[in-house]
C-alpha positions as CSV (number, residue, x, y, z in Angstrom):
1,X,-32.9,-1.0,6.9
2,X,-30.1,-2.9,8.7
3,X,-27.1,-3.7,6.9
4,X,-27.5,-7.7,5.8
5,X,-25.5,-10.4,4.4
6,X,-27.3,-12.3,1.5
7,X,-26.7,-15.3,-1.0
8,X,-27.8,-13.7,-4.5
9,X,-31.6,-14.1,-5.4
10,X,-31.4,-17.8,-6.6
11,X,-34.1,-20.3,-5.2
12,X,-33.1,-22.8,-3.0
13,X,-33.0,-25.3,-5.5
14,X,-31.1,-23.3,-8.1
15,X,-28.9,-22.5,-5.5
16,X,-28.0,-26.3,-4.3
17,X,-27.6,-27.1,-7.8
18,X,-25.2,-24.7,-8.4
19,X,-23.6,-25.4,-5.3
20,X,-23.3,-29.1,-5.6
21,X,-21.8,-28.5,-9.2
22,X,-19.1,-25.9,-7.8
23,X,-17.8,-28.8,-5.4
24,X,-18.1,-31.8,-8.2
25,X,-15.5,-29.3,-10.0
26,X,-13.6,-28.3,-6.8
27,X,-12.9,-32.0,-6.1
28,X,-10.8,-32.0,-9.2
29,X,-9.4,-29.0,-8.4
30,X,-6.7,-29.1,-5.9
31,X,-5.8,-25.3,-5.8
32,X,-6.9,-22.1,-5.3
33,X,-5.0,-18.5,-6.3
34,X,-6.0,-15.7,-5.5
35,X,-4.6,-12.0,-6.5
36,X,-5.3,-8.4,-6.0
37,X,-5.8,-6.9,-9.0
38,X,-4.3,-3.1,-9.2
39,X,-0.4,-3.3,-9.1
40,X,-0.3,-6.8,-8.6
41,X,-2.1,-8.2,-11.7
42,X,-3.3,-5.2,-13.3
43,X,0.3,-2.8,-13.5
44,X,0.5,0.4,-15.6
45,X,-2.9,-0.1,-17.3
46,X,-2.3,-3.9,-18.2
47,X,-2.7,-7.4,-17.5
48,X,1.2,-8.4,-19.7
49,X,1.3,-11.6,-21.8
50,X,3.1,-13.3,-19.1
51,X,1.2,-12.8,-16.4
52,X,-2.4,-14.0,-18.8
53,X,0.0,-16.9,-19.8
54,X,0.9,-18.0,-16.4
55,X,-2.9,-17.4,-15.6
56,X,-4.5,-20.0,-18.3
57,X,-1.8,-22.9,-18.0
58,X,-2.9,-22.5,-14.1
59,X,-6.4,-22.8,-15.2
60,X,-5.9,-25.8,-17.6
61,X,-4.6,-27.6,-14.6
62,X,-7.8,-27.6,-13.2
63,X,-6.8,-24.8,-10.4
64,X,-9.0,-21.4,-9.5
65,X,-7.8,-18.4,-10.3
66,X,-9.8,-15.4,-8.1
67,X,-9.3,-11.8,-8.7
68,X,-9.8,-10.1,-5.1
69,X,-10.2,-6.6,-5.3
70,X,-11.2,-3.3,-4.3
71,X,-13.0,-2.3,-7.4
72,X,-17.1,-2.3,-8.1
73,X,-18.0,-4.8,-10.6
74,X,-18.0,-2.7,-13.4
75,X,-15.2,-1.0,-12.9
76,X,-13.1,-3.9,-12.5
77,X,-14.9,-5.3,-15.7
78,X,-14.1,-2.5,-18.0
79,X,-10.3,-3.0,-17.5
80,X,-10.7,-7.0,-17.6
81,X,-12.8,-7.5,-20.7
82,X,-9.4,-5.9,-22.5
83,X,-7.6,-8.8,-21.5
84,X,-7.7,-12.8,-22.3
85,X,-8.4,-13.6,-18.2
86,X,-11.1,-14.9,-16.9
87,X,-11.3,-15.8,-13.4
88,X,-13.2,-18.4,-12.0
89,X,-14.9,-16.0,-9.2
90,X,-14.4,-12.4,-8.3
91,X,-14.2,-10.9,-5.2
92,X,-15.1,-7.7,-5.4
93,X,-15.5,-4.3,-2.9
94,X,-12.8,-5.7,-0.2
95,X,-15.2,-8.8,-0.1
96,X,-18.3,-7.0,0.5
97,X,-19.3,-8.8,-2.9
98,X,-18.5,-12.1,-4.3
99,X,-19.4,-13.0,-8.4
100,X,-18.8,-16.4,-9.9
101,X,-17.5,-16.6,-12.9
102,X,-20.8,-16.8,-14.7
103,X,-21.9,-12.9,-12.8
104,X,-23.9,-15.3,-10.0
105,X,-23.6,-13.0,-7.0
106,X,-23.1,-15.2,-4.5
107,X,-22.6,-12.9,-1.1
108,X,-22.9,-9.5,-0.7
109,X,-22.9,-7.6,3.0
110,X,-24.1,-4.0,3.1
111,X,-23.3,-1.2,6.0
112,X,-26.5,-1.1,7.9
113,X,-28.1,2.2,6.5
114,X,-27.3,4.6,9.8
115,X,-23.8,4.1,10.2
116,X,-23.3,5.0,5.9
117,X,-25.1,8.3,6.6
118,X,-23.3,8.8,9.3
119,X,-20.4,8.0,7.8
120,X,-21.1,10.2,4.5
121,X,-22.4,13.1,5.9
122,X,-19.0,13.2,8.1
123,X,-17.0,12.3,4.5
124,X,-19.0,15.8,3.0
125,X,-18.4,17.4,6.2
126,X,-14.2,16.8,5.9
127,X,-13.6,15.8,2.6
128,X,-12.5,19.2,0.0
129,X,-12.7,16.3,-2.7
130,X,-16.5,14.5,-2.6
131,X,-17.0,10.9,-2.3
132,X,-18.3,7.5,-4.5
133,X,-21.1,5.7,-3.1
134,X,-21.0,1.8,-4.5
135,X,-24.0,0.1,-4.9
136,X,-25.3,-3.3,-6.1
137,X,-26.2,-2.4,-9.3
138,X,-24.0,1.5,-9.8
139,X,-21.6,3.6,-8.6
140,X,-22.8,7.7,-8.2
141,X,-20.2,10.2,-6.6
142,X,-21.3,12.7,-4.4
143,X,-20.3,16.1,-4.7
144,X,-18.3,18.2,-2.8
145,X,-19.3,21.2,-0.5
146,X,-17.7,23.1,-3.6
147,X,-20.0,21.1,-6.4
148,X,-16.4,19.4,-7.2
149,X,-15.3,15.6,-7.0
150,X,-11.5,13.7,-8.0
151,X,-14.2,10.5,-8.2
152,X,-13.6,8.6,-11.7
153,X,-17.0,9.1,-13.6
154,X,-19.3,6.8,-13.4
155,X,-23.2,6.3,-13.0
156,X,-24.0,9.6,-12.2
157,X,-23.4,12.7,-10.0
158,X,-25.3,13.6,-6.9
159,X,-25.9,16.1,-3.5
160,X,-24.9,14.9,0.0
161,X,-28.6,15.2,0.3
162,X,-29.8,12.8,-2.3
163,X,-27.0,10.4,-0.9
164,X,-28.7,10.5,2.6
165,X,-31.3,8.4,1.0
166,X,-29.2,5.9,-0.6
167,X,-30.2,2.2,0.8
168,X,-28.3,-0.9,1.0
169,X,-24.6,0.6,0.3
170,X,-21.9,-1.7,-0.5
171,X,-18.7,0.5,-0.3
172,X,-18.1,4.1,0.3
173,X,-14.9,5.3,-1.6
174,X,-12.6,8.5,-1.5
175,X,-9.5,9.7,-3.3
176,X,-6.6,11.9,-3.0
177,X,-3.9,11.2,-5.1
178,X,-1.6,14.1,-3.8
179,X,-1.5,13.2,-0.2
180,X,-1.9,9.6,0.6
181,X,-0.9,10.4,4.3
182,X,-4.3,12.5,4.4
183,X,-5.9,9.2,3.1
184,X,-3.8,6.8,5.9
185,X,-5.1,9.5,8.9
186,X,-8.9,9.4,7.5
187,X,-9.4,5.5,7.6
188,X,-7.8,5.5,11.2
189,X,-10.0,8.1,11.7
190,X,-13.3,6.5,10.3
191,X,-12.0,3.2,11.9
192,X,-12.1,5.1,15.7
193,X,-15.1,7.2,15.1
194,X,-17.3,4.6,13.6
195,X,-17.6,1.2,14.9
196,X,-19.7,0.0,12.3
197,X,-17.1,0.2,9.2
198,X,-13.9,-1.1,8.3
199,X,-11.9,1.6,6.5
200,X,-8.6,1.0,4.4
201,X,-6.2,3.2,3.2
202,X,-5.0,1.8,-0.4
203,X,-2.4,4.1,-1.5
204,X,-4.5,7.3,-1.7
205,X,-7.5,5.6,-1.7
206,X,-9.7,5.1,1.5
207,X,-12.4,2.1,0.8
208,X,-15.3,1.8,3.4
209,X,-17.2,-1.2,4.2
210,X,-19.1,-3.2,6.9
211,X,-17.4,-3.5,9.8
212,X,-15.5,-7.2,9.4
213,X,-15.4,-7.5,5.6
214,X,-11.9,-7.8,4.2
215,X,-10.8,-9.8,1.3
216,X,-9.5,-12.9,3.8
217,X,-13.1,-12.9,5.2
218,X,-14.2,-13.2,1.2
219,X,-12.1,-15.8,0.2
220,X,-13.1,-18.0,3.4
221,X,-16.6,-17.4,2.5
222,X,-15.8,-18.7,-1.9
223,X,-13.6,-21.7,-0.3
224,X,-16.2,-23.0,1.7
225,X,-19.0,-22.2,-0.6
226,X,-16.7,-24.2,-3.4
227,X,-16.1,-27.4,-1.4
228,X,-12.8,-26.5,-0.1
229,X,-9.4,-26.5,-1.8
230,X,-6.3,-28.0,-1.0
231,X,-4.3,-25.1,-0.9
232,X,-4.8,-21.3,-1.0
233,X,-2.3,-18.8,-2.2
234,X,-2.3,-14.9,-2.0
235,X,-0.5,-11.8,-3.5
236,X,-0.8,-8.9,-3.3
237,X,0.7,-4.9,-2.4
238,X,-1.5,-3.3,-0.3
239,X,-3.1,-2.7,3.5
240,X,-6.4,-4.2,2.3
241,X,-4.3,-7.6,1.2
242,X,-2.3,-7.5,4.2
243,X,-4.6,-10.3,6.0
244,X,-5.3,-12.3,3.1
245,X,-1.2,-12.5,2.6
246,X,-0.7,-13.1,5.9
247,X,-3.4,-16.1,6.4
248,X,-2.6,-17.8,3.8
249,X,1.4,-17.1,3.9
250,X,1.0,-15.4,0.5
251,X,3.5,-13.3,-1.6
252,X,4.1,-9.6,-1.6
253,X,4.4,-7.2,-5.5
254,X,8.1,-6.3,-4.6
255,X,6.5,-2.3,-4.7
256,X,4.3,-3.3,-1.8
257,X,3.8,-1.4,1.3
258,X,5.8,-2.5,4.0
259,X,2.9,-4.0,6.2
260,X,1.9,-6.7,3.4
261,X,5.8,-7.4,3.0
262,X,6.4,-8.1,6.2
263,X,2.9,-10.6,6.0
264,X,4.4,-12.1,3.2
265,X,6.3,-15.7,3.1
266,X,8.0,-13.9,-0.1
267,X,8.4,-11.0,-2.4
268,X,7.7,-11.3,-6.2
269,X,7.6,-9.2,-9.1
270,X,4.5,-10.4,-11.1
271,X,1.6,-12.6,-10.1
272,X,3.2,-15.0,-13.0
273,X,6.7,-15.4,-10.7
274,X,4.6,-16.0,-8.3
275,X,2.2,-18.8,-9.9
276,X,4.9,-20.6,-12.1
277,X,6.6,-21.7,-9.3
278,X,3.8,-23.9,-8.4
279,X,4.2,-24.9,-11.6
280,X,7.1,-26.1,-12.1
């Protein structure tokens, strides 16, 4: 099966609907914010009162707020539902999925099926640490040559070889939080050897996806599919924001790698320095 771009699984006419809606409300709604969510709204395991503050009198202004992240949807839920946010749309696996506010998926592109078992079999092949396989609905990791894996748990544990018939894959993920160079030489690795992916090194993270999705790409995709906005801002602090900051002549987390601060039209320390000045 091809990898494949799709809409959700709404009719046609439930989908118009829900279209023409979003734009009735984007046409009162002038602005659009958008943040990255790990060290940039979400810092040392919390959302702070300031930054949900600045959030909601954004909101009660009529304005989006978008979380843009590289986090599967229930991962990024689990931290969220601790905290008094909610977004008006998520974008979710470096764009590769897009969730109003409601859970409607709204876009989702896979990597066609070939190039992810291509692409895992060579992560099992030169990985010590195993791998997480995102899809649609879960998250498994794959274990190691060693039966190991530094994947956070999720919705199960499986062989390389169960993996090779995994369909429709949304995001392949690894992790090695004691050499982040090892992670910044695999993506431009994966990014030479494989045409058919786009591969980010986020601090020691390396996130995998069809080739072209990036977070700019998703937030393109919500602004049209919302009617437009009059004006988009960005933060954010790592490689995978670097082209959404630098579109959009967004702000850099003052901790962010130098690539995203030199994309950056400024440097802030929360996403509420960043958003109260439009308030003001």
């Amino acid at each position: 099966m091809l990898g494949k771009s799709t809409a959700g699984e709404k009719t046609a006419g439930e989908k118009t609907a829900k279209e023409k809606s979003l734009k009735q409300q984007t046409a009162k709604r002038r602005r659009c914010a958008v943040s990255d969510f790990d060290r940039t709204l979400y810092v040392n395991e919390e959302i702070s009162p300031e930054n949900i503050r600045a959030v909601r009198r954004w909101q009660e202004r009529g304005d989006w707020f978008v979380i843009a992240t590289g986090r599967n949807e229930s991962g990024l839920m689990e931290k969220l539902s601790q905290f008094d946010c909610r977004p008006d749309a998520y974008i979710l696996n470096n764009g590769a999925r897009i969730l109003l506010a409601d859970g409607t998926e709204i876009y989702c592109r896979t990597i066609e099926d070939a190039t992810s078992q291509a692409v895992m079999r060579y992560l099992y092949e030169n990985d010590r640490d195993g791998f997480g396989v995102t899809l649609r609905d879960r998250k498994v990791n794959v274990l190691s040559a060693d039966h190991t894996t530094t994947q956070k748990a999720c919705d199960g544990v499986i062989t390389i070889d169960q993996a090779q018939e995994l369909a429709d894959v949304v995001q392949l993920h690894t992790r090695r939080p004691d050499d982040p160079a090892w992670i910044s030489r695999l993506c431009r690795d994966l990014n030479e050897r494989f045409p058919g992916v786009t591969a980010y090194a986020n601090v020691w993270n390396a996130d995998i996806m069809a080739h072209g999705v990036d977070k700019e790409a998703g937030i393109r995709y919500l602004v049209e599919y919302a009617g437009g906005f009059d004006q988009v801002l960005t933060v954010g602090d790592s490689e995978n924001d670097v082209r959404m900051i630098g579109e959009y002549a967004g702000a850099a987390m003052s901790c962010a790698c130098e690539n995203a601060r030199q994309a950056a039209s400024r440097t802030v320390e929360s996403v509420a320095e960043y958003l109260n000045a439009y308030l003001e």
